[in-house]
C-alpha positions as CSV (number, residue, x, y, z in Angstrom):
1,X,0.0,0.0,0.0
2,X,2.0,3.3,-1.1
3,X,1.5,6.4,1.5
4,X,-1.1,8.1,0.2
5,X,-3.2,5.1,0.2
6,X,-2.7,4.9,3.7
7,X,-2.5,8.5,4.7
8,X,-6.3,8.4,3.4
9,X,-7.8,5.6,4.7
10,X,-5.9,7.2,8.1
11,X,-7.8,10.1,7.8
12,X,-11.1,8.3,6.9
13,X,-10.7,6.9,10.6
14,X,-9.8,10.3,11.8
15,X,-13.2,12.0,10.5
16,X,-15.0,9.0,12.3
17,X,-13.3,9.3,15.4
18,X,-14.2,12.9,15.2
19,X,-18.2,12.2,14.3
20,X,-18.2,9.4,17.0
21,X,-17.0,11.4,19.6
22,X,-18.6,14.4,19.0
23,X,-21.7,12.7,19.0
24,X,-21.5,11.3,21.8
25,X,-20.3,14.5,23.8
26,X,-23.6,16.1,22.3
27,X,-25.2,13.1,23.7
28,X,-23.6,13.4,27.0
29,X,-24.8,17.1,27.6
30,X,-28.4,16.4,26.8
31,X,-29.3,13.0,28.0
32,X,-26.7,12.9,31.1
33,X,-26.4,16.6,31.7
34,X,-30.0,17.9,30.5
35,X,-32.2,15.1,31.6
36,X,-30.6,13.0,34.3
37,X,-28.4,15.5,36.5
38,X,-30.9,18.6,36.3
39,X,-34.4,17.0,34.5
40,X,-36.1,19.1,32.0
41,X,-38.3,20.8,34.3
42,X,-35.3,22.2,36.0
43,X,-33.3,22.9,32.8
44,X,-36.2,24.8,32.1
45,X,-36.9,26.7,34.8
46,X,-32.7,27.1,34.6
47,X,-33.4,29.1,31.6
48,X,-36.3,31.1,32.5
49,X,-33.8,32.0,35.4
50,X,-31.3,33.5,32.4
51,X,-34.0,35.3,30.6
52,X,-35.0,32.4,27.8
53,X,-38.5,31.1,27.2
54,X,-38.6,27.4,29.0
55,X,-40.0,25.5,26.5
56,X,-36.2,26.0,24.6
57,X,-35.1,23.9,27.0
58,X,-36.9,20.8,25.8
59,X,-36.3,21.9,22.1
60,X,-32.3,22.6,22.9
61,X,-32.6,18.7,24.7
62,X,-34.2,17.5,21.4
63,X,-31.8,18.8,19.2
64,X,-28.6,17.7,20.9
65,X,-30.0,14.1,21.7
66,X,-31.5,13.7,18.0
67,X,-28.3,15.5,16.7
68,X,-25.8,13.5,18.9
69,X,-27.5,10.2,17.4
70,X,-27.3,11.1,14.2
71,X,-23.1,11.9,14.3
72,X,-23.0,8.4,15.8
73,X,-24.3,7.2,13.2
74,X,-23.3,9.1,10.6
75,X,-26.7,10.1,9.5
76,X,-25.8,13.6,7.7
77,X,-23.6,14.6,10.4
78,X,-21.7,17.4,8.3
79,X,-24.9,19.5,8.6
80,X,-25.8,18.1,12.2
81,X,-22.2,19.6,13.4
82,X,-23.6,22.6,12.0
83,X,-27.0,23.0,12.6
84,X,-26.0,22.3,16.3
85,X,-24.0,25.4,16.5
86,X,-26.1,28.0,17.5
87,X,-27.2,26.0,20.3
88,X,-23.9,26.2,21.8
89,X,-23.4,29.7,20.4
90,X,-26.2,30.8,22.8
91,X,-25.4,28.6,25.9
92,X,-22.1,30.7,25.5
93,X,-23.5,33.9,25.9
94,X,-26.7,33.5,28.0
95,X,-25.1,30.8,30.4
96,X,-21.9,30.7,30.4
97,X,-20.4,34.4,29.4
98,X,-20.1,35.6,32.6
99,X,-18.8,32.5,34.5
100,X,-14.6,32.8,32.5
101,X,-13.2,30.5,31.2
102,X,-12.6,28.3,33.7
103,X,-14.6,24.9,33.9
104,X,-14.5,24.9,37.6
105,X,-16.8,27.9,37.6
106,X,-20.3,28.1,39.5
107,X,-22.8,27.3,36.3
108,X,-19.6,26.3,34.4
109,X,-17.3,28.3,32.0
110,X,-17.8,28.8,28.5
111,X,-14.7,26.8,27.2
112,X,-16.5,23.3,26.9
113,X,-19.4,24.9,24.5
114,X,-16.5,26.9,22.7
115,X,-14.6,23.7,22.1
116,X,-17.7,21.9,20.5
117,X,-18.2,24.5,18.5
118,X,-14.9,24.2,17.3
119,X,-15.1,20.6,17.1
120,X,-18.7,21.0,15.0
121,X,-17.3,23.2,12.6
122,X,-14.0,20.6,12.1
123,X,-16.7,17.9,11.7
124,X,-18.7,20.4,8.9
125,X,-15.2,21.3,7.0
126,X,-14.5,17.7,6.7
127,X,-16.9,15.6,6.2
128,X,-19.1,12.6,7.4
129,X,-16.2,10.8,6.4
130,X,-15.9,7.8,4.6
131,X,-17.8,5.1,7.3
132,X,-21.0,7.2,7.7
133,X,-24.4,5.5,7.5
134,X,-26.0,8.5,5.7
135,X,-23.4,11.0,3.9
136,X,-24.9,14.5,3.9
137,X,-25.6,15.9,0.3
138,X,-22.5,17.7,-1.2
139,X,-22.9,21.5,-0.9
C-alpha cells in the first residue's frame, strides 16, 4: 500500500473518530447533563432564570439528543455539526459568558461549548467521512 493510500484511509478513521465522539459528547450534555443531572423541568426553569422562554429547553434537549444520534451514526452529520451550532453559540453567551473560562466555575465556564463549537465546525469542514451510515448531500 503506497502512502497516500494509507495517509487516506488514516484520515477516513480520523473523520469517524471525530463524528463518533462528538456525537457522543452532544449526547452526553443532553441526556446525562440535561435530563438525568438537572431533569427538564429544571433545565427549564434554569433558563427562565437567564431570561430564555422554558420551553427552549426541551427543544435545545431535542436537538442535541437527535443530533448527537445522528453523528454516531453518521446520519448527515456534516450538517448536524452545524445546525448544532447555535445551540452552543447561545449557551455561551446567555449561560456561560459571565462564569470565564474556567470549567471549575459556578454554572460552568464557557470553554467546553467553545470547544464543541470548534469541534462542530471541524466535523462540517471535513466531512461525514468515509464510514458514515448516511453521507450529507454535497454543498
Amino acid at each position: 500500500m503506497n502512502q497516500a493510500m494509507n495517509q487516506e484511509r488514516m484520515t477516513d478513521y480520523a473523520v469517524t473518530l471525530l463524528r463518533v465522539s462528538l456525537g457522543v459528547m452532544y449526547l452526553a450534555h443532553s441526556i446525562v447533563l440535561k435530563l438525568f443531572t438537572f431533569g427538564l423541568a429544571g433545565t427549564a426553569g434554569y433558563f427562565a432564570s437567564i431570561g430564555l422562554p422554558g420551553w427552549l429547553a426541551y427543544l435545545t434537549f431535542a436537538a442535541e439528543a437527535v443530533g448527537g444520534v445522528m453523528l454516531v451514526l453518521g446520519i448527515y452529520a456534516r450538517w448536524v455539526a452545524l445546525a448544532l451550532i447555535p445551540a452552543l453559540l447561545g449557551a455561551i453567551i446567555w449561560a456561560h459568558w459571565g462564569n470565564g473560562w474556567v470549567f471549575n466555575a459556578p454554572n460552568g465556564g464557557w470553554e467546553y461549548p467553545f470547544y464543541l463549537i470548534v469541534l462542530s465546525l471541524a466535523q462540517f469542514l471535513l466531512g461525514d467521512g468515509r464510514h458514515a451510515l448516511r453521507p450529507s448531500p454535497a454543498f
